[in-house]
MMTF fields as JSON, N, C-alpha, C and O atoms, coordinates in Angstrom:
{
  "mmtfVersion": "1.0.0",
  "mmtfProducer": "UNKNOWN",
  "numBonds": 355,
  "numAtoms": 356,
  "numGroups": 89,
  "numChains": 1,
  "numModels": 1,
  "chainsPerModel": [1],
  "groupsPerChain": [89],
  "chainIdList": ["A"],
  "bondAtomList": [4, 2, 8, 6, 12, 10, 16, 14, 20, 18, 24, 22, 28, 26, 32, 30, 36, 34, 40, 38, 44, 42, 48, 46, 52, 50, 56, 54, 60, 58, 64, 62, 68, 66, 72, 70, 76, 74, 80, 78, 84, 82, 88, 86, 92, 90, 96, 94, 100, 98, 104, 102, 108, 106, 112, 110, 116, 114, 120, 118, 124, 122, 128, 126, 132, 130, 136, 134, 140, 138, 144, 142, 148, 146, 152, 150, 156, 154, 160, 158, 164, 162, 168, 166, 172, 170, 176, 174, 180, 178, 184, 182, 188, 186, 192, 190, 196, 194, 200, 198, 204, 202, 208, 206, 212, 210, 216, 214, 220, 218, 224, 222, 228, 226, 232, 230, 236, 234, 240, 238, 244, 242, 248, 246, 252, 250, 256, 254, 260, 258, 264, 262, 268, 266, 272, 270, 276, 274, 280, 278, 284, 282, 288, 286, 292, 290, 296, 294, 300, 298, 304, 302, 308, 306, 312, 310, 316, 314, 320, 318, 324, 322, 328, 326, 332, 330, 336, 334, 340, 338, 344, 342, 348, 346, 352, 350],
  "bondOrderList": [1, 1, 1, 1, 1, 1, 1, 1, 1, 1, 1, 1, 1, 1, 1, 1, 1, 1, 1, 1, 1, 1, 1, 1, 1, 1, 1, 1, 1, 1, 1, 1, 1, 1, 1, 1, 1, 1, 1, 1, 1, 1, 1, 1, 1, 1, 1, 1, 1, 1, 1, 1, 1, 1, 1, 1, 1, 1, 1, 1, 1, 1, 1, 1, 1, 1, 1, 1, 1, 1, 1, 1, 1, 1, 1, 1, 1, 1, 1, 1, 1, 1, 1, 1, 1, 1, 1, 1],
  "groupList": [{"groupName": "UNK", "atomNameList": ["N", "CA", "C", "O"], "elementList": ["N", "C", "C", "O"], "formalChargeList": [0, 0, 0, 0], "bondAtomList": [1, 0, 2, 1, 3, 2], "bondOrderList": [1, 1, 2], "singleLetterCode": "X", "chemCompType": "L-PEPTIDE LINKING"}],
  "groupTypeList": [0, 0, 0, 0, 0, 0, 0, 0, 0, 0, 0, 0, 0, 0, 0, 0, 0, 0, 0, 0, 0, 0, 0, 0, 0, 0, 0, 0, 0, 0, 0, 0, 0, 0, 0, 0, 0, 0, 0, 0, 0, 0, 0, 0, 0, 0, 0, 0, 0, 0, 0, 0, 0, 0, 0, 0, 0, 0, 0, 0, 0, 0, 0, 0, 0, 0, 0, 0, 0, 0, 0, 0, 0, 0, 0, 0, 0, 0, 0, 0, 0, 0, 0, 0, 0, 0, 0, 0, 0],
  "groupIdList": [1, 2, 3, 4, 5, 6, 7, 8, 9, 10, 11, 12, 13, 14, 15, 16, 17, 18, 19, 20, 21, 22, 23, 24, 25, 26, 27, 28, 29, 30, 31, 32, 33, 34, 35, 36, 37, 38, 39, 40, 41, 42, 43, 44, 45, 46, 47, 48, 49, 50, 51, 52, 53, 54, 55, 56, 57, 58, 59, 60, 61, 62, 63, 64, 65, 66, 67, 68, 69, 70, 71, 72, 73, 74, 75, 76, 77, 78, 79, 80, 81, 82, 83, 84, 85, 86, 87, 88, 89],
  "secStructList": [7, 7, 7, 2, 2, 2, 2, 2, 2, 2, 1, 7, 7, 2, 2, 2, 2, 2, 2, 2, 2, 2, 2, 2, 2, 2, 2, 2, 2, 2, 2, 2, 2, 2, 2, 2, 6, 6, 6, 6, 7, 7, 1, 7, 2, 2, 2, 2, 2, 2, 2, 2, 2, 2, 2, 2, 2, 2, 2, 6, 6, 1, 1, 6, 6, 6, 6, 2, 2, 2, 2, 2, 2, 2, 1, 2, 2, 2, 2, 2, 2, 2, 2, 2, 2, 1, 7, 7, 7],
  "xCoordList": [-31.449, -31.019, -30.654, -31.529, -29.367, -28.7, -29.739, -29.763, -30.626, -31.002, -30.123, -28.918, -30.622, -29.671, -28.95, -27.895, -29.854, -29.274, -28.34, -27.825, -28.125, -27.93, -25.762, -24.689, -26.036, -24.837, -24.497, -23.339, -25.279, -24.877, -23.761, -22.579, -24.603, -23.867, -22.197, -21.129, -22.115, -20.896, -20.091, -18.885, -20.855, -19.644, -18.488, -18.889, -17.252, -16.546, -16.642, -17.354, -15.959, -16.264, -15.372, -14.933, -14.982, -14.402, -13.328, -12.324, -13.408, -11.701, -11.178, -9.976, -12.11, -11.24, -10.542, -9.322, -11.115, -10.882, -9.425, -8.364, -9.417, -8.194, -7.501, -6.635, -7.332, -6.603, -5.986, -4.824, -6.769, -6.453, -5.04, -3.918, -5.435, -4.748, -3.462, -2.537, -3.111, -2.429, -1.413, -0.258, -1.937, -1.012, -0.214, 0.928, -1.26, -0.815, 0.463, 1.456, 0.46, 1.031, 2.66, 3.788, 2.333, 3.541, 4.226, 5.419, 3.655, 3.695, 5.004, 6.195, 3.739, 4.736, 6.123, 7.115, 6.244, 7.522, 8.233, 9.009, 8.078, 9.054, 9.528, 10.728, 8.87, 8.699, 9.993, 10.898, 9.81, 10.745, 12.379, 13.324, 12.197, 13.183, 13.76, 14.989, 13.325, 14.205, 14.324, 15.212, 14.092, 14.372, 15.506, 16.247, 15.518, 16.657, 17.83, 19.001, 17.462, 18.734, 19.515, 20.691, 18.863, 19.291, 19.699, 20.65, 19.148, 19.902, 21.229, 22.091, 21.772, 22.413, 23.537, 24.646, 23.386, 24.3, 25.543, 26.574, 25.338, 26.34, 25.947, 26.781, 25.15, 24.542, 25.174, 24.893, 25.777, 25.273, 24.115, 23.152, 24.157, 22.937, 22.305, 21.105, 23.05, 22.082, 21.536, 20.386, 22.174, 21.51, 20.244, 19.104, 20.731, 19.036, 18.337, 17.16, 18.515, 17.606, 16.75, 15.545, 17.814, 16.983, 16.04, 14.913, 16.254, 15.844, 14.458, 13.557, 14.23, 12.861, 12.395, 11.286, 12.943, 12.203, 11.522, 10.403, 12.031, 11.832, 10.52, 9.435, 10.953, 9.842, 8.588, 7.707, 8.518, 7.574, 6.931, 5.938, 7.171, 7.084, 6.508, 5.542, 6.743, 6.187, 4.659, 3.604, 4.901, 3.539, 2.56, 1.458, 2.872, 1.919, 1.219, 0.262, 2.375, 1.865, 0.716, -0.198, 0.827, 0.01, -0.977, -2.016, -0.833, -2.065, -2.108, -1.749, -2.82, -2.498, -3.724, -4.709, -2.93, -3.675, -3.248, -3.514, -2.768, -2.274, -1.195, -1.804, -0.422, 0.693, 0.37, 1.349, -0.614, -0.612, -0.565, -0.214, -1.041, -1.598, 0.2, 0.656, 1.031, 2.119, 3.394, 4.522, 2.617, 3.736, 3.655, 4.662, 2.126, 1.885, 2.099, 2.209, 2.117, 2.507, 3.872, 4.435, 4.517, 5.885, 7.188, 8.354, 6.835, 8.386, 8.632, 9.8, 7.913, 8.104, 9.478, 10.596, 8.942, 10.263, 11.296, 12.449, 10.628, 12.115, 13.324, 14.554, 12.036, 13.046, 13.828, 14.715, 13.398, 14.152, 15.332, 16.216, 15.337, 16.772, 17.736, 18.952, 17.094, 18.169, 18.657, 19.88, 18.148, 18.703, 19.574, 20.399, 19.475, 19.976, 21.164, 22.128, 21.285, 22.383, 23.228, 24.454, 22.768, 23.766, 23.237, 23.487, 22.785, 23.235, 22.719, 23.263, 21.001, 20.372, 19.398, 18.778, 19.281, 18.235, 16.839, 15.784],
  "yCoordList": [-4.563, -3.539, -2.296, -1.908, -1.513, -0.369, 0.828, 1.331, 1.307, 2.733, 3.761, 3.572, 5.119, 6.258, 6.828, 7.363, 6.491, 6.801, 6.55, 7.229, 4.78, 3.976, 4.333, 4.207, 4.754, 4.894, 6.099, 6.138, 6.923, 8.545, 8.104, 8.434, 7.243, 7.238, 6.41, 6.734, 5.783, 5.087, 5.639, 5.41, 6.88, 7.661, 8.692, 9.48, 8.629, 9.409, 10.585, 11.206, 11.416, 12.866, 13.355, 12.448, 14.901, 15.525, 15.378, 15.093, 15.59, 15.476, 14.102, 13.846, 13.25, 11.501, 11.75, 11.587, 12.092, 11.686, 12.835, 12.38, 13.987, 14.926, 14.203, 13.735, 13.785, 12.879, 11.813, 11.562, 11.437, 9.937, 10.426, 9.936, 11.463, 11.521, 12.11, 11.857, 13.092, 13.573, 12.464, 12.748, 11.213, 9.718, 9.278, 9.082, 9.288, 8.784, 9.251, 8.523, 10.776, 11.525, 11.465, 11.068, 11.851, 11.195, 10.127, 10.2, 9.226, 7.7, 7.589, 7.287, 8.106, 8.571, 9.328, 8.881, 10.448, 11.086, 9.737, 9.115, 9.395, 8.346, 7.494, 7.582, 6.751, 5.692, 6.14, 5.382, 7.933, 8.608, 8.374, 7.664, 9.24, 9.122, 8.041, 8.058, 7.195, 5.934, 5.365, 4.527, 5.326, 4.673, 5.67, 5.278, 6.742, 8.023, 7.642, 7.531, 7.473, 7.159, 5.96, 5.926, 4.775, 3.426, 3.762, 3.164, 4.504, 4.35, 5.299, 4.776, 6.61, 6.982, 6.211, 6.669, 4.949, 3.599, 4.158, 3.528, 4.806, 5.119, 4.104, 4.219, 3.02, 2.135, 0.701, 0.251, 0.06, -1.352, -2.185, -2.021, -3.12, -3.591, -4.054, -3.854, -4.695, -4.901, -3.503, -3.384, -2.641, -0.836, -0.627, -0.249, -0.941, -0.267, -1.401, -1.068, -2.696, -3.644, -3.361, -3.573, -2.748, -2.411, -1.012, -1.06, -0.122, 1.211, 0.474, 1.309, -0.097, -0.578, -1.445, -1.877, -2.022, -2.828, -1.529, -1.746, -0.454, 0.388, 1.098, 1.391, 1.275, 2.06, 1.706, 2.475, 0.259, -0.4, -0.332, 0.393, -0.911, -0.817, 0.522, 0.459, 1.748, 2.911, 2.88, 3.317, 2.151, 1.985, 1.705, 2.19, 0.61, -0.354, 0.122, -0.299, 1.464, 2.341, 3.155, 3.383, 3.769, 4.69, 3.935, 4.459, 2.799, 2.33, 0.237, -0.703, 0.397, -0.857, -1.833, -1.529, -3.143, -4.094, -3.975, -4.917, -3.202, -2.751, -3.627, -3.731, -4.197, -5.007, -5.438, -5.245, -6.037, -6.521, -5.5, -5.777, -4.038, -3.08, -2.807, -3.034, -2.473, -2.12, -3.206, -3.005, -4.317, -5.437, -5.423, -5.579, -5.184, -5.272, -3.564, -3.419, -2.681, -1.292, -0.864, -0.434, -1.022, -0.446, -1.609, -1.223, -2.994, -4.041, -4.08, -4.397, -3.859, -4.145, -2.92, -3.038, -1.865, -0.73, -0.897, -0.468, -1.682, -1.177, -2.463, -2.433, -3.94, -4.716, -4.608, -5.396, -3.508, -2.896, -2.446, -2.728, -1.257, -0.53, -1.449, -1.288, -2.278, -3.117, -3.879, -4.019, -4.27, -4.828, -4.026, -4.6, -2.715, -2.231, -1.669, -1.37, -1.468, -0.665, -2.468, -2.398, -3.499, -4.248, -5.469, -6.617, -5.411, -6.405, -8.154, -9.259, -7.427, -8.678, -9.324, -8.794, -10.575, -10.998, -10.872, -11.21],
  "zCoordList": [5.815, 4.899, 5.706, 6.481, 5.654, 5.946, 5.677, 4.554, 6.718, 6.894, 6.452, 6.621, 5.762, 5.737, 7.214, 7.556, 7.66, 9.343, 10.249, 11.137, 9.645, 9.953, 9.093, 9.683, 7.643, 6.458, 7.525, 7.941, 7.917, 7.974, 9.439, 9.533, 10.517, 12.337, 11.303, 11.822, 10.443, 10.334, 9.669, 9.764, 8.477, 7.852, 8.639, 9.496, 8.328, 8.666, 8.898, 8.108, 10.099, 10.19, 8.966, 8.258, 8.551, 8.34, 8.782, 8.128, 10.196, 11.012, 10.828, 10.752, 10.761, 11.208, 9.701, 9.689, 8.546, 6.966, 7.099, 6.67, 7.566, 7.518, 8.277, 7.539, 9.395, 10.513, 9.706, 9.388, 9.547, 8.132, 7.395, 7.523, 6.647, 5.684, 6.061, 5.29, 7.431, 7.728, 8.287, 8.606, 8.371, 8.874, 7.127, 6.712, 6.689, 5.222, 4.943, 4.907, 4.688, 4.039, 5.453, 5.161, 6.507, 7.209, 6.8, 6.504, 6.756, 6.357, 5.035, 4.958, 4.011, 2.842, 3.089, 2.514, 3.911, 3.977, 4.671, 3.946, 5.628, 6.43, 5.328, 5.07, 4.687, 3.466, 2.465, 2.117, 1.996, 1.059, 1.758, 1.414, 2.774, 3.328, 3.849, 3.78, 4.299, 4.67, 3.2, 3.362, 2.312, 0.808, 0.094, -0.808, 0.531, -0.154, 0.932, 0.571, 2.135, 3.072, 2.826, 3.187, 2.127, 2.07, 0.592, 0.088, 0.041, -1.717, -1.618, -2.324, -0.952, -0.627, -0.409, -0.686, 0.113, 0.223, 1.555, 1.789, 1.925, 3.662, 4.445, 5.343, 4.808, 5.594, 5.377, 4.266, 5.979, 6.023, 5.923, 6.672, 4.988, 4.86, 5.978, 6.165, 6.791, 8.509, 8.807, 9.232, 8.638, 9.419, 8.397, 8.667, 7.328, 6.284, 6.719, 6.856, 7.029, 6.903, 8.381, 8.518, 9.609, 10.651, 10.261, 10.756, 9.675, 9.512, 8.32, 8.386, 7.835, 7.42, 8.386, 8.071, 9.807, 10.334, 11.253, 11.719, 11.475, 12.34, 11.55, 12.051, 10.195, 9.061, 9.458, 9.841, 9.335, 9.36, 10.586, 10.528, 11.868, 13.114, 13.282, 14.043, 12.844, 13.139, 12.343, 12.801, 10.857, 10.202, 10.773, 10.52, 11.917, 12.322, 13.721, 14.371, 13.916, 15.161, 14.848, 15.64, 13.162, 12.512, 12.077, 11.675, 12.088, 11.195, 11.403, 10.695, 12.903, 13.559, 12.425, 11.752, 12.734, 11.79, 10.421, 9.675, 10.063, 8.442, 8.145, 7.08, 8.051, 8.029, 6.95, 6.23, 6.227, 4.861, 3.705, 2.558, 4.229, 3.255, 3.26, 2.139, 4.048, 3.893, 3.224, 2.775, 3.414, 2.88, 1.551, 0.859, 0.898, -0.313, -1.077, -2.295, -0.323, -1.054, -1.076, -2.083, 0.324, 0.58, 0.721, 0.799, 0.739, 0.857, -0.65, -0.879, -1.749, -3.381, -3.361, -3.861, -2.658, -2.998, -1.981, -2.008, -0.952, -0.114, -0.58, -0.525, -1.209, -1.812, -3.116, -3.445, -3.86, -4.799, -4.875, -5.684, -3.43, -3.146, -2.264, -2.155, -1.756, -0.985, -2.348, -2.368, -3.202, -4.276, -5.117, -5.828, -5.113, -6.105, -5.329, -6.034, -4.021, -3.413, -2.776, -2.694, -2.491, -1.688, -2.972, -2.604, -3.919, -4.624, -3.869, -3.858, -3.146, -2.482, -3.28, -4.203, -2.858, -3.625, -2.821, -3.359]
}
């Protein structure tokens, strides 16, 4: 059984939880903007399709091991606008 001592050495600092979030919230702007750049429709679909491989690739810089958390939060939208701007399935 988990000591308080034991909860307290594993909880997060202050800084790691601000640090955290200051990735998130990056995260999110990159996410906006590469989805406003690809709906904008100036791109070839090979160029948006690289500019989410790149999205992503940076995700995985911010937040290594994550690849599922991002497949399951952010490909639902980015497969949206590729659908809605190039007419993909």
């Amino acid at each position: 059984m988990e000591t308080i001592q034991d909860s307290a050495a594993s909880a997060p600092t202050q800084e790691e939880i601000d640090e955290e979030s200051r990735r998130i919230r990056r995260l999110r702007i990159l996410v906006r903007l590469t989805l406003e750049e690809i709906a904008a429709g100036g791109l070839s679909a090979e160029e948006a399709s690289g500019m989410i491989a790149a999205t992503r690739r940076v995700a995985m810089e911010m937040f290594p091991g994550k690849e599922r958390a991002f497949d399951l939060i952010y490909r639902p939208q980015f497969q949206r606008v590729m659908h809605a701007v190039y007419r993909l399935q």
